[in-house]
N, C-alpha and C positions, 0 to 999 in steps of 0.2 A: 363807558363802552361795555357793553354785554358780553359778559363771559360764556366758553362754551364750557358748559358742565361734563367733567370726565366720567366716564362710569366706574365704578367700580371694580369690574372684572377686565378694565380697559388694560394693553399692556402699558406697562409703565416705559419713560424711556428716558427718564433723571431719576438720580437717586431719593430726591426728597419724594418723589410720588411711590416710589417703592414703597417707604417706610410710611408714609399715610395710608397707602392699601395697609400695610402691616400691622397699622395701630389700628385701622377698624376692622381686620381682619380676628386682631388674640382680645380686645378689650369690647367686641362687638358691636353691634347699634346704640349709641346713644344721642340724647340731647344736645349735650354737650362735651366736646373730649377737651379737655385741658393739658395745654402744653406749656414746659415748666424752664426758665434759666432762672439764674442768678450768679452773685458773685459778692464777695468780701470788699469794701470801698477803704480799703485798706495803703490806697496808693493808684496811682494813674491805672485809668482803666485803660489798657493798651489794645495791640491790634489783635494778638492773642486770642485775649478774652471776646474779643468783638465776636472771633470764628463761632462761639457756643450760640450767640446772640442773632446772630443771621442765619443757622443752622438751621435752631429752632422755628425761627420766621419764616426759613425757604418749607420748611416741611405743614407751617401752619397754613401756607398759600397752597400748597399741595391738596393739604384737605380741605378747604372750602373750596375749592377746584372739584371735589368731588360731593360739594354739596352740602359738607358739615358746617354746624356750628360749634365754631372751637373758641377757647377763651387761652389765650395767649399770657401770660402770667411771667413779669421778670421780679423775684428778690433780692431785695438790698439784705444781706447778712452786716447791718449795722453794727450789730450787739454780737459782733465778735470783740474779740480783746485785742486791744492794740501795743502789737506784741514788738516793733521793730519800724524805726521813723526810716523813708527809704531816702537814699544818695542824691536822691535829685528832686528836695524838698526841699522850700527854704525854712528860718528861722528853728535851724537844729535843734540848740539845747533846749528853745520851748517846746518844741512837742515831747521834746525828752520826758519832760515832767510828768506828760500822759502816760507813758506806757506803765501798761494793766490794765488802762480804764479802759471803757467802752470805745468803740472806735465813734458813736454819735457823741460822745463827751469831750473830744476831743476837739479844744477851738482851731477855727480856720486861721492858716497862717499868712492866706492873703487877705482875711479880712473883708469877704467878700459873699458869704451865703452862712448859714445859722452855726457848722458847723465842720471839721476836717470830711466828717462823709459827705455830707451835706456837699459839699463844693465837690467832692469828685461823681455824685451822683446828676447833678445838674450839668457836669460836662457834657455825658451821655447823654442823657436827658433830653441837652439840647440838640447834641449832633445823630441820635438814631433815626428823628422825623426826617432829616435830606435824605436818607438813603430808603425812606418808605416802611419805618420798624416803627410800631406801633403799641408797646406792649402796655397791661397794665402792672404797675408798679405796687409792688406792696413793700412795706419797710418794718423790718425784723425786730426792731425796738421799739416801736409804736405797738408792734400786736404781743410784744414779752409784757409792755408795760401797760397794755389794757387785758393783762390778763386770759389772751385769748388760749392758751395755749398748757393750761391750767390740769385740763385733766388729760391731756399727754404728757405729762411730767410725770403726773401722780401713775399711769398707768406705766410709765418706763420704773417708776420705785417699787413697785409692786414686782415688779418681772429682772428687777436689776441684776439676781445671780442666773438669771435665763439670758439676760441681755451680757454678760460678764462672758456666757460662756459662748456666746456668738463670737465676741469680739476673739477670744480666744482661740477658734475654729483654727484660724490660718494662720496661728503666729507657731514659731518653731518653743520651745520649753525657755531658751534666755526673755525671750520677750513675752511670752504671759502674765498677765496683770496679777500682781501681787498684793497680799491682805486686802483689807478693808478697800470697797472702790462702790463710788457715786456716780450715777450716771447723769451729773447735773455739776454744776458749777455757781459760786455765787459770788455776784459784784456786791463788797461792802457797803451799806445802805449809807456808812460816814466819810467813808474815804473815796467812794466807788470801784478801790481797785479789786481786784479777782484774788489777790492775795489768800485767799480764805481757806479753812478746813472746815469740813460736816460734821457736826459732831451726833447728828440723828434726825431721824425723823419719826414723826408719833403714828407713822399710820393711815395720819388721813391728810391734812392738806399742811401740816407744821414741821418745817426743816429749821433745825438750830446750828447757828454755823458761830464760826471767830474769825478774826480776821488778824492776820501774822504784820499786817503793815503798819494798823493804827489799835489793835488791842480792843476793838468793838467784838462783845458776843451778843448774840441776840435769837430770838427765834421768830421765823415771819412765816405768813400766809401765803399759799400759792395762788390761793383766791384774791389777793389784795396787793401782791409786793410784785414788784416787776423785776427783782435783784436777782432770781433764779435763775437759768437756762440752761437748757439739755446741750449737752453735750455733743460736738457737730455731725459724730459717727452715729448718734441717734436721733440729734436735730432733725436732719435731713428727712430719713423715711417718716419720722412724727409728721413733718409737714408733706411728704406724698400722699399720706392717708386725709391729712386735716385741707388737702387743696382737692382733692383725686384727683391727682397728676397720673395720667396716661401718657406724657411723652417727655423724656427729659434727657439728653443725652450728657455725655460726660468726657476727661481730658482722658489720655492715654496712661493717666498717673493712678485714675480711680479705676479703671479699666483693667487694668493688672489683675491676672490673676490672685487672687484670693486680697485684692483690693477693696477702697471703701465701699464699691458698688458693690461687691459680693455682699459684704459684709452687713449693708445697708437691704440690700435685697432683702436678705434673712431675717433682719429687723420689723422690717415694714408687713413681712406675712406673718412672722410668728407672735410681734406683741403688738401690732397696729393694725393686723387682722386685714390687710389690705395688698391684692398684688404691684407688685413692684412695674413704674412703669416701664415702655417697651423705650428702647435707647439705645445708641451707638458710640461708636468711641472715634472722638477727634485729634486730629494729629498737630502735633506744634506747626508755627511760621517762624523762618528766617529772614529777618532783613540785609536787603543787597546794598548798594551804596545811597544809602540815607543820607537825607539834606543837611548841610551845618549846621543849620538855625534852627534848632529844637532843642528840649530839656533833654537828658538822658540819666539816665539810673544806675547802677549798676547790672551789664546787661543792658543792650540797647532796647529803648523803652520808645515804642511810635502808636501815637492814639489816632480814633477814629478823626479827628477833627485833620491832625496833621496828613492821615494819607488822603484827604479828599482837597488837599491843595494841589497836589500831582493829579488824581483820579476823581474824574467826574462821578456822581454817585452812580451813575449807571455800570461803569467800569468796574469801584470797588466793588459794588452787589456781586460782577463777572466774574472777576477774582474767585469767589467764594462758589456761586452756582456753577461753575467752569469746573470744578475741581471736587473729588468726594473727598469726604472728611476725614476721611482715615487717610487722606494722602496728606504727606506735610510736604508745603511748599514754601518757594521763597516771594514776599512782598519787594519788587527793585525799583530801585529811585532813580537809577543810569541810564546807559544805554536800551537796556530792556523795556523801559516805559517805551519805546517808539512800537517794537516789536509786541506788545500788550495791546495798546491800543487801535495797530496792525489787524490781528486777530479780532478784536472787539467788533471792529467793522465789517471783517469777515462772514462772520456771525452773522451781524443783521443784514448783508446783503442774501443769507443764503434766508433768513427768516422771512424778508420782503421778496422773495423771489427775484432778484435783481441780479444775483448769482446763482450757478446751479451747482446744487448740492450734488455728490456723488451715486449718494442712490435715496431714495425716501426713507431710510433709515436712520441715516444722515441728516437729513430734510429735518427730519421730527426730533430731532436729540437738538439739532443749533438752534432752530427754533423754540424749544422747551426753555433753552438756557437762554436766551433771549429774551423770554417772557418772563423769566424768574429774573433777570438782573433788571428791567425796570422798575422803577421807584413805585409807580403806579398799576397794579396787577394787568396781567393781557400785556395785547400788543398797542402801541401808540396810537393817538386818532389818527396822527400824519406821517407817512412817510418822511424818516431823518432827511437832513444834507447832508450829506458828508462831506467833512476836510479832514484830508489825511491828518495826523497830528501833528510830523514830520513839517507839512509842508506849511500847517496852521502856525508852528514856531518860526517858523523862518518868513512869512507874512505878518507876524506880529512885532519881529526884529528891524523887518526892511520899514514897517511903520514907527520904528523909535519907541516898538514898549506901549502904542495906543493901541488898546484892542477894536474900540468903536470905530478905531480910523482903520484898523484892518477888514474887520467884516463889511464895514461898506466898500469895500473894495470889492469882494465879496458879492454883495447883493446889486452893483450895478452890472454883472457879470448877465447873458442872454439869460443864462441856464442857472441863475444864483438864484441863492434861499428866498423862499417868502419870508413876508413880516414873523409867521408864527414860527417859523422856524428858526428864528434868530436866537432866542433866549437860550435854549440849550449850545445852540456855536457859542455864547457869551462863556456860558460856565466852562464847554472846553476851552475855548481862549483865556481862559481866567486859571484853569491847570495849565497850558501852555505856557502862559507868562510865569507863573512859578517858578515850573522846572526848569525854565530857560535859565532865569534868574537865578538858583538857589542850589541846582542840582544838577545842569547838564557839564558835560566836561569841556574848559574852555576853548577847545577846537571846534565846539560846537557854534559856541558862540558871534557873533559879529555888531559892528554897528557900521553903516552907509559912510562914507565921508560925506561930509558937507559941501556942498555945488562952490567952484571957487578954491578949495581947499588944496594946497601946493601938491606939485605931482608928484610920483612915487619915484625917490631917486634912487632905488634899490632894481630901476630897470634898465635895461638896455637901450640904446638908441633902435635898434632891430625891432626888443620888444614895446616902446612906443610906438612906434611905425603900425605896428600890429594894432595895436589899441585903437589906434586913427580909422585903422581901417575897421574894425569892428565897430567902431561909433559912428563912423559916414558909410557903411555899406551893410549893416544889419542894424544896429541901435536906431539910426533916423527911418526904417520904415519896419522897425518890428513887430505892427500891425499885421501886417502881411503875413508872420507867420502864424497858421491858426492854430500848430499842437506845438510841443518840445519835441519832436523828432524831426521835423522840417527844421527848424532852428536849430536843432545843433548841429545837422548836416550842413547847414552855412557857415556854423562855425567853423569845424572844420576844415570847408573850405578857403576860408579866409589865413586859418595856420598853413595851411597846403602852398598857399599862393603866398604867403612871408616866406617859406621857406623855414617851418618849423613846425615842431611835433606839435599835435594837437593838448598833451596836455603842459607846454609851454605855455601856450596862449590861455590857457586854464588860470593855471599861475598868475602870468601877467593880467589878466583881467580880475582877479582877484584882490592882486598889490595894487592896482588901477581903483578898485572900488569901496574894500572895505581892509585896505591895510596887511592882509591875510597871506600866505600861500595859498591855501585851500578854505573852500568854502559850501553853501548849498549848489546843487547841481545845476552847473551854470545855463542851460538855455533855461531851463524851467524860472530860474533864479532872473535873471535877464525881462522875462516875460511875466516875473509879475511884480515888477516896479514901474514907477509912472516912467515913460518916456521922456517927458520935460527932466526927471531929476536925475535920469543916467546921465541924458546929453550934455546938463548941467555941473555933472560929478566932473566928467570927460573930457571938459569943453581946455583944460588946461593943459593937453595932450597935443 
């Protein structure tokens, strides 16, 4: 589908086109502007870290919305030191072993990809293409150990009492870096662990270090040895200058005043001769009643793959383009998933014109965010179907948990989905069964009696009576009714005419059907289960 291309001086009316006018506004015209994440694979990449990761993406959709060519750029920080095995890892004491080494030295404990990184970078990996995140991956110990990064080492040891006194700028006199200090680090070439002290460097490309763990000294090439790396307060702008990273934004930790971004800012103009990208600062997520069945860590730990069991990819992207980034919000797995998903639909009826938005200001902001939470840039080829979510749980429950037996229910409807619009009803049916299962609260829950199945002896003879009459004077022609507001005005009258409150007969037709007090909203509830299997639930009344 052909995009319309934004202009440039167009007003913006989401945050991510803000900051796209912003990056071509301070970094000017170019070829190509690159925009920068990454993250340490140091432990489950969770939903957190996800927020930098579709940040960057909603702001990269921004600008080729305005015509740029951007190159999209995520880092694996492999060849950090694996400092701390987390709570909710198996095989403890063996990764125990590792700590110091590199986190890519580190074997996997499921036994299942080359490496401990390795398998946490392939989770992502695998789950950022459903939600439409496409980055290119580069990986931090592949480019330490081919060397690439060779003469930004050399150019931070040349500048180390300039780079000494950056880092020093924002610290109070206890915390200033004391004697001798490296701006480089070295994994033992025998042991691999980090262990190690400098004992000098010659100059030009020769650091000789020892190693406190196994007693190796040695002296290696930065041209040839891949056991060096800068240190991450200089790591970082080294590789803003070595990527020309124009956008790269950061957590509210680096953000801090006289923080690593300050710090790194400094770094990257005064010894990498390169302006610091333009970026913003993002706010934490709190999880609300998260599902049982997941790992957890210390600190509840939820990844991308787990919130797309609740949230269709479309929703999760909403989540995120919904929301600016300096706002911290909470991700909920309760009640509020109905109310999310509420909203979502709101959204796109006001995008398709199918609702009317408040004023064209309005218009143009739900619509932006709408376009930015599709998987696929722009607006859809086709107009969605909607099913409430609400109401798609409780047709997927009256079906026993078959979602294919629900949606055909569904599409033999006048006004039900085409064939092509099915496949997205499937994925939300496929978050609907989840949550129903895993994480709604069980008042939520129900399942049908079975046709035959003994009567409810927790009812009255009164409230039988009622039941009777609700299955021979509305259940055997509820055809007839064509919305839930006619139907329930029958109901009604049918309590009216037993001689009892209307939400008695709620009740009773509840303990009558699915064992319950309370249940989904009973005409609507009534009217959309087959006929033969009420009458047959009934039939023992």
């Amino acid at each position: 589908m052909i995009q319309v291309i934004m202009q440039k001086n167009e007003k913006a009316v989401h945050w991510a086109d803000e900051y796209a006018q912003k990056i071509v506004r301070e970094k000017g015209e170019k070829e190509v502007y690159t925009c920068a994440s990454g993250i340490t694979p140091s432990g489950t990449v969770h939903i957190g870290n996800f927020r930098e990761i579709i940040s960057v993406e909603l702001v990269v959709r921004a600008l080729r919305d305005l015509g740029k060519n951007v190159r999209f750029i995520y880092s694996w920080d492999e060849y950090d030191v694996f400092r701390k095995v987390p709570a909710n890892m198996p095989k403890q004491d063996e990764l125990a072993k590792y700590l110091r080494f590199p986190i890519t030295l580190v074997p996997d404990p499921w036994e299942r990809d080359s490496s401990y990184a390795r398998h946490h970078e392939v989770d992502i990996e695998q789950s950022l293409p459903l939600v439409g995140i496409h980055p290119e991956y580069l990986y931090q110990a592949a480019n330490y150990r081919a060397f690439k990064y060779a003469e930004g080492m050399r150019r931070a040891l040349e500048k180390k009492e300039h780079l000494k006194n950056i880092l020093d700028k924002f610290r109070d006199e206890d915390h200033k870096i004391q004697g001798e200090w490296w701006p480089i680090s070295v994994f033992c070439e025998k042991c691999n662990k980090d262990e190690t002290g400098i004992d000098g460097w010659d100059g030009e490309w020769g650091i000789s270090y020892n190693c406190d763990s196994c007693g190796n000294a040695e002296t290696v090439d930065l041209r040839s040895s891949g056991a060096v790396k800068l240190l991450w307060r200089v790591d970082w702008p080294m590789r803003w200058e070595y990527e020309k990273v124009d956008f790269e934004p950061a957590g509210k930790e680096h953000h801090s005043a006289g923080g690593s971004f300050d710090t790194a800012r400094l770094v990257c103009k005064d010894v990498y001769d390169w302006d610091a990208p333009v970026s913003f600062r993002y706010d934490f997520i709190s999880l609300k009643g998260s599902p049982g069945k997941m790992s957890s860590s210390k600190g509840q730990v939820v990844n991308l793959t787990e919130v797309l069991r609740v949230y269709t990819p479309e929703l999760t992207r909403y989540l995120f383009a919904g929301t600016r980034p300096n706002t911290e919000f909470t991700i909920s797995f309760d009640l509020d998933v109905i109310k999310i998903y509420e909203d979502y639909d709101k959204t796109e009826r006001i995008a398709w014109k199918m609702e009317e938005a408040k004023d064209e200001t309005v218009y143009l902001k739900e619509k932006r965010i709408y376009e930015l939470s599709q998987v696929e840039p722009g607006m859809p080829a086709i107009k969605p179907f909607q099913v409430p979510f609400r109401h798609l749980c409780n047709l997927i429950q009256i079906a026993d948990g078959d979602i294919d037996k629900a949606l055909e229910g569904l599409a033999a409807l006048p006004d039900g989905p085409g064939t092509e619009q099915l496949p997205p009803l499937k994925t939300r049916g496929l978050c609907a069964k989840y949550w129903v299962d895993e994480c709604a609260p069980e008042d939520f829950r129900f399942k049908l009696k079975a046709p035959g199945e003994e009567a409810s002896s927790e009812l009255s003879a009164g409230e039988k009576a009622a039941i009777v009459s609700l299955r021979d004077n509305l259940i055997a022609c509820i055809e007839n009714y064509n919305d839930d507001k006619s139907c329930a005005a029958a109901i009604y009258k049918i309590a009216e005419d037993a001689g009892m409150e209307g939400k008695d007969l709620f009740r009773a037709a509840y303990r009558a059907l699915i064992g319950k007090d309370q249940g989904p909203r009973l005409a609507n509830f009534l009217r959309s289960i087959d006929k033969e299997r009420l009458l047959g639930i009934l039939a023992v009344y």
